[in-house]
Each structure stands twice: as structure tokens, then as C-alpha cells.
N, C-alpha and C positions, 0 to 999 in steps of 0.2 A: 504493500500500500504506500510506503513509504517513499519507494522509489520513482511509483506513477504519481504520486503530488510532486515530487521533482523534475519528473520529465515538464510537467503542464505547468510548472513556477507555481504550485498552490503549497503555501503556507498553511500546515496542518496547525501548528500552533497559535497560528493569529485570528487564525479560524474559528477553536475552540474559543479562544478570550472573546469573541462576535459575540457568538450565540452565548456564551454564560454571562454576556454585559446584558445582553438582551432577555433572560429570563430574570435576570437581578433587577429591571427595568419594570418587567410585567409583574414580578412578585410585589415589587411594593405598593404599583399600582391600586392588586385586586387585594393589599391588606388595609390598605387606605380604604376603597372603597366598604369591605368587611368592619372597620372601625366607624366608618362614618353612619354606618345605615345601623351597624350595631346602637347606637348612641339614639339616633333617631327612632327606632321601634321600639327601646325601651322606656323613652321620654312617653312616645305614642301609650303602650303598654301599661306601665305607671300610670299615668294620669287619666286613664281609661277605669280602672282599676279606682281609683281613689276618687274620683267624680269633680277634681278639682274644676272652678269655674275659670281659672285661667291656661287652661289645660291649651287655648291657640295659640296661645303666646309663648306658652314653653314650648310647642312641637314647633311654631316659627325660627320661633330663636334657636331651638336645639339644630336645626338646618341650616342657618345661616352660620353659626360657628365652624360647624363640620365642613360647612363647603370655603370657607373662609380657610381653615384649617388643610383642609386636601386637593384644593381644587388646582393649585399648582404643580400636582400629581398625577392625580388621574383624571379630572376634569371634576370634580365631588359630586356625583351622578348620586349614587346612593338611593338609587331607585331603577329596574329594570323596565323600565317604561323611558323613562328619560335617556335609559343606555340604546335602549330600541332607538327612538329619535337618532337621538347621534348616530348612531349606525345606516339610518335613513339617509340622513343628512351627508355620510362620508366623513365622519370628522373620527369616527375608530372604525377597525377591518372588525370580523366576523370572528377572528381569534381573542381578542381583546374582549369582545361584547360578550362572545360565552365564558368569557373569564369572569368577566363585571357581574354576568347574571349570576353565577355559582357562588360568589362573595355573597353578595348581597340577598341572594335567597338561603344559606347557609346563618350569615349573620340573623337575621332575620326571627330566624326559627331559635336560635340560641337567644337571639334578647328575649323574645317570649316564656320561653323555657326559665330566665332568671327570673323575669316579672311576677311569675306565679311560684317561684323558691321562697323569693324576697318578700312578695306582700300578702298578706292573708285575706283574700277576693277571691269572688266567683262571679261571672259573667254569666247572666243569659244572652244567647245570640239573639239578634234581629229578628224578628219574623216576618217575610215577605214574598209577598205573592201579587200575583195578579197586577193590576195598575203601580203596586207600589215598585214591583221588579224593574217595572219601565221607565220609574221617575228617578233608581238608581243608577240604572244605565247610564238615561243622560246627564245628570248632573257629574256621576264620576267621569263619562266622557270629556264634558266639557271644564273640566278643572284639570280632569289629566292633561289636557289638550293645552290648556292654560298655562300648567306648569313645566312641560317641555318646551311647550316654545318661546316662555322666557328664559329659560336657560337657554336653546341656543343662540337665541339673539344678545345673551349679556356675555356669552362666558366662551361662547366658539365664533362670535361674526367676528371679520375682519374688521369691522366698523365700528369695535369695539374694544380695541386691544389694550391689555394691560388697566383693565380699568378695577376702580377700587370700590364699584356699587352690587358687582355682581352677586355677593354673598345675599346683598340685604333684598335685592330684587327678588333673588329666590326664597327666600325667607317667608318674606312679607306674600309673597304667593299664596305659599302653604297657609299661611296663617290666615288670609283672607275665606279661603279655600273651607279650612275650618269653624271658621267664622260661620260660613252665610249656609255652609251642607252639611255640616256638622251633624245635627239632629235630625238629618235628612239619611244619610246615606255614611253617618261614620267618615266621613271625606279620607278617602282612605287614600286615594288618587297614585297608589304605591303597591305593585304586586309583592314586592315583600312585606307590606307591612297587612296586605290584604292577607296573604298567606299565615301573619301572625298571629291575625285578629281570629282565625278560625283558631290557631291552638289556643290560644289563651280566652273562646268560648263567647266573643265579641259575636262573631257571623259563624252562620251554618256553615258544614260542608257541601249541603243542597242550592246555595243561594251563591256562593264563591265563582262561578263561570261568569256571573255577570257583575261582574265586579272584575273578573282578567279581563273579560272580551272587550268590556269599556276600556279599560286602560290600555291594549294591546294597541288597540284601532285606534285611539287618541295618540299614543307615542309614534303609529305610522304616520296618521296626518300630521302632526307635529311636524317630521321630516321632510313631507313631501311638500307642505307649506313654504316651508322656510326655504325650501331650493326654488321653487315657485317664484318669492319674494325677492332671493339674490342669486340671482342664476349665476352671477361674475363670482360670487362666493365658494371656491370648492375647495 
């Protein structure tokens, strides 16, 4: 082997240093993304759990630190809906976004797992049916929709680079989000945090497809908007 990288000038050594800069790259990436969504499901989780009334203001704020905190990392997506977008958009490959999603759906599952160690709560899930299934669709559609494609407009346009509001933009998203669907639909607008809300007994596992399929199809329009919007942008 050693001889056929000599005949063709391939550097086996410099080669191996490529690819281990470049797993060193993506590791930190999807642990950033894993701590940031870790942080945010549990705030979610907690305050869910404890029925605090300022329960948007901490899941705003707990978002805005994290992405403040990681975003110069991995972009602080910290939501598999958001990581869809960007994937729509081009601004990560298809190896990266199933790395984002594994974080962040792994995290996920573990902040909920602590929320119910830590606090002595029981949740009934939602109940819903009929017209009400329909008013969750859209409202999660349209907050998910909301919240991707402010992040790619603050945190991936070129028209926006280097700038120092993006954390709060997405923040105050969330927290809006919360705000006004909150009693509506759990604004949950986050497949990992949807995912969490079933273990820790927030929603059913019968009602949880329309809660992904709304956010699935919002982080695709998300992407397809925003290329729409800056087509010079790739």
C-alpha cells in the first residue's frame, strides 16, 4: 500500500491528520448541538412539570444563551427541524444533519429522563382529536415555520454576517411562540422536544405524528422559502 501512495505522491500521513481534523470538527459540532438542546428540553421539561407562569421566558432565554453559546460551532440549531431547514437551504450536507439529528434526538430523550429523576411530577398528556388535531397542526406548522426561518435569515444569510442579535432573535421567537400557542398546542415547535414531551407524559404516543409532520413540512418550507427569497445566497 505503501509503495502505491508513493508511486501516485499520496501522502498517507497527511491524509490520516485530514480526516481525524475532520471528525475532531464534527465531534464537537454534534456535542455542542447535544448540550444545547440538552439544556433547552430540560428548561422545556422543568417548567412543564412545575407549572411555573414564567415558564416562556425561561425556554426563550434558555435558547438564546445556548445559541449564543454554540452557535459559532455548529450553527446552535438544537432542534431537528431547524437542522432540516439548513439542510434545505445548503448551508450543512446530509452527513452533518444526521449527525445534528442523532444529538439532538438522543439529548432530548436524556433531558426528559432527568426531569422526571429530579422533580416529583406527573403529567397527563393532551387529549386530542378531531378539530382540535387540526388547530395543532397548524399552529405548530406555523411557529415551526417561524422559527426556522428566522434563524436562517439571522444566523446563515450573507446579509447578515457576524452579527451580534442573532441569539436574541431566536430566543424571543421561541418565547413568542410560547407565548401566544402555549395552551394551545404545548408550542412545542421542536421534534426533540416533541419526542420528550411524550416520555415525560406531556402528549400521547397516538397524537405525536402531528406534531413531527407539522414541524417536518415547516423546516422544509423554511428552506425552500429562504432560497426562494435569496436565490444569490448559497
Amino acid at each position: 500500500m505503501s509503495s502505491v501512495a508513493a508511486r501516485y505522491g499520496i501522502d498517507i500521513t497527511a491524509a490520516r491528520r485530514g480526516v481525524a481534523s475532520r471528525v475532531a470538527v464534527a465531534g464537537r459540532k454534534y456535542v455542542i448541538e447535544a448540550i444545547g438542546t440538552f439544556f433547552l428540553v430540560f428548561t422545556v421539561g422543568a417548567t412543564a412539570y412545575i407549572g411555573t407562569p414564567l415558564a416562556p421566558l425561561a425556554v426563550g432565554s434558555i435558547l438564546m444563551v445556548m445559541v449564543y453559546a454554540g452557535g459559532h460551532i455548529s450553527g446552535g440549531h438544537y432542534n431537528p427541524a431547524v437542522t432540516l431547514a439548513a439542510l434545505v437551504r445548503r448551508r450543512i450536507d446530509l452527513g452533518d444533519a444526521i449527525g445534528y439529528w442523532v444529538a439532538q434526538l438522543v439529548a432530548g430523550v436524556v433531558a426528559a429522563l432527568v426531569v422526571r429523576v429530579v422533580i416529583p411530577a406527573h403529567a397527563t398528556p393532551r387529549p386530542l382529536s378531531g378539530r382540535a388535531l387540526g388547530a395543532v397542526f397548524v399552529v405548530e406548522l406555523l411557529f415551526t415555520f417561524a422559527l426556522c426561518f428566522v434563524v436562517l435569515n439571522v444566523a446563515t444569510s450573507r446579509d447578515n454576517p457576524n452579527n451580534s442579535f442573532y441569539g436574541l432573535a431566536v430566543g424571543f421567537t421561541l418565547m413568542v411562540a410560547a407565548i401566544t400557542i402555549g395552551g394551545l398546542s404545548g408550542a412545542a415547535i421542536n421534534p426533540a422536544v416533541t419526542l420528550a414531551a411524550v416520555v415525560l407524559g406531556i402528549f400521547a404516543w397516538s397524537t405525536i405524528w402531528v406534531y413531527l409532520l407539522a414541524q417536518v413540512v415547516a423546516g422544509v418550507l423554511a428552506g425552500f422559502a429562504f432560497r426562494a427569497l435569496n436565490p444569490d445566497d448559497k
